[in-house]
C-alpha positions in Angstrom: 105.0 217.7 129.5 102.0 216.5 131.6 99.3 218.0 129.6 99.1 216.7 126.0 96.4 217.2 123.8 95.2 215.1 121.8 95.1 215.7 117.5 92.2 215.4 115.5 92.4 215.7 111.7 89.8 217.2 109.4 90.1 217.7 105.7 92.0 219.5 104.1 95.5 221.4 105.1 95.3 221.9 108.9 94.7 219.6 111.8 92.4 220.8 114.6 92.4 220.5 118.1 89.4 219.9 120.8 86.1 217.9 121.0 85.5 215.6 118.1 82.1 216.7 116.0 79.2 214.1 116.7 78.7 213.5 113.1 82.6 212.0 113.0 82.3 207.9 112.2 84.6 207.5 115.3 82.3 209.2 117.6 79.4 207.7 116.1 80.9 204.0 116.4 81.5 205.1 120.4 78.0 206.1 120.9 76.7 202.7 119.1 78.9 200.9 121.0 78.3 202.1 124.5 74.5 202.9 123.7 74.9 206.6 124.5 73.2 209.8 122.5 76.9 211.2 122.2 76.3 214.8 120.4 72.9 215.2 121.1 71.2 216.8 123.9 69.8 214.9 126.8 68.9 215.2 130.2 71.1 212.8 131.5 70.2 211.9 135.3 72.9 210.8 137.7 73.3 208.2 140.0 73.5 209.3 144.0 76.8 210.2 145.3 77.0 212.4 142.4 77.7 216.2 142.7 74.7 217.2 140.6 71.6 214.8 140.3 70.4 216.2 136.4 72.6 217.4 133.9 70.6 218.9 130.6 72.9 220.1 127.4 75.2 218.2 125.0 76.3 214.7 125.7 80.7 215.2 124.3 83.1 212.7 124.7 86.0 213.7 126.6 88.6 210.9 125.3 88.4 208.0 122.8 88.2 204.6 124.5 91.0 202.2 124.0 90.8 199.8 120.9 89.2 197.7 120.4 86.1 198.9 121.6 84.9 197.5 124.8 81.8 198.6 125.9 82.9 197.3 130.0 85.5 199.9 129.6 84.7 203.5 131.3 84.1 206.1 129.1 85.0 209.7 130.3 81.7 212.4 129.1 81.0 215.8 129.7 78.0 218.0 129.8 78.0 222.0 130.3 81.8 221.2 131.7 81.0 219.1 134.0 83.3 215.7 134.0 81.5 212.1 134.7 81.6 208.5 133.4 79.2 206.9 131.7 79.1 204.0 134.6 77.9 207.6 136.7 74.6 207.4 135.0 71.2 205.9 135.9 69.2 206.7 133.0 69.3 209.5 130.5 66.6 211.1 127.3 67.1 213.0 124.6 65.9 216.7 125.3 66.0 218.0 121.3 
């Protein structure tokens, strides 16, 4: 099995798969942590040698970081599908 997903649980009877919700305190620790606007929209500008110099749309996480957070460690993000790191980014702004 190559492809695992990962579980995220939710109240009540039935765990759920996917992206966790910005408003979940594990998310919101990651975004403290690293500085980011994780869940929000932005306009996050890349640095060059980047397929796409401007991203706009919502800022998900891909994975949790290892613990204990480490804000040196990379953190895998996506907006509108498209993969990156955070260390991919020059600057970014909230667009809401």
């Amino acid at each position: 099995m190559d492809d695992q997903l990962q579980f995220l649980f939710a109240d009540g009877h039935s765990p759920q798969l996917g992206t966790p919700m910005a408003d979940d305190p594990l998310v919101s620790d990651i975004a403290r942590v690293w500085g980011l606007p994780i869940g929000r929209n932005v306009r996050i500008h890349l640095k060059d040698g980047e397929n796409l110099p401007v991203l706009d749309g919502r800022l998900e996480l891909v994975s949790a970081p290892d613990l204990p957070f480490d804000p040196r460690q990379t953190l895998n993000l996506r907006v509108r599908g498209y993969v990156f790191s955070n260390r991919a980014i020059s600057g970014w702004s909230i667009a809401e």
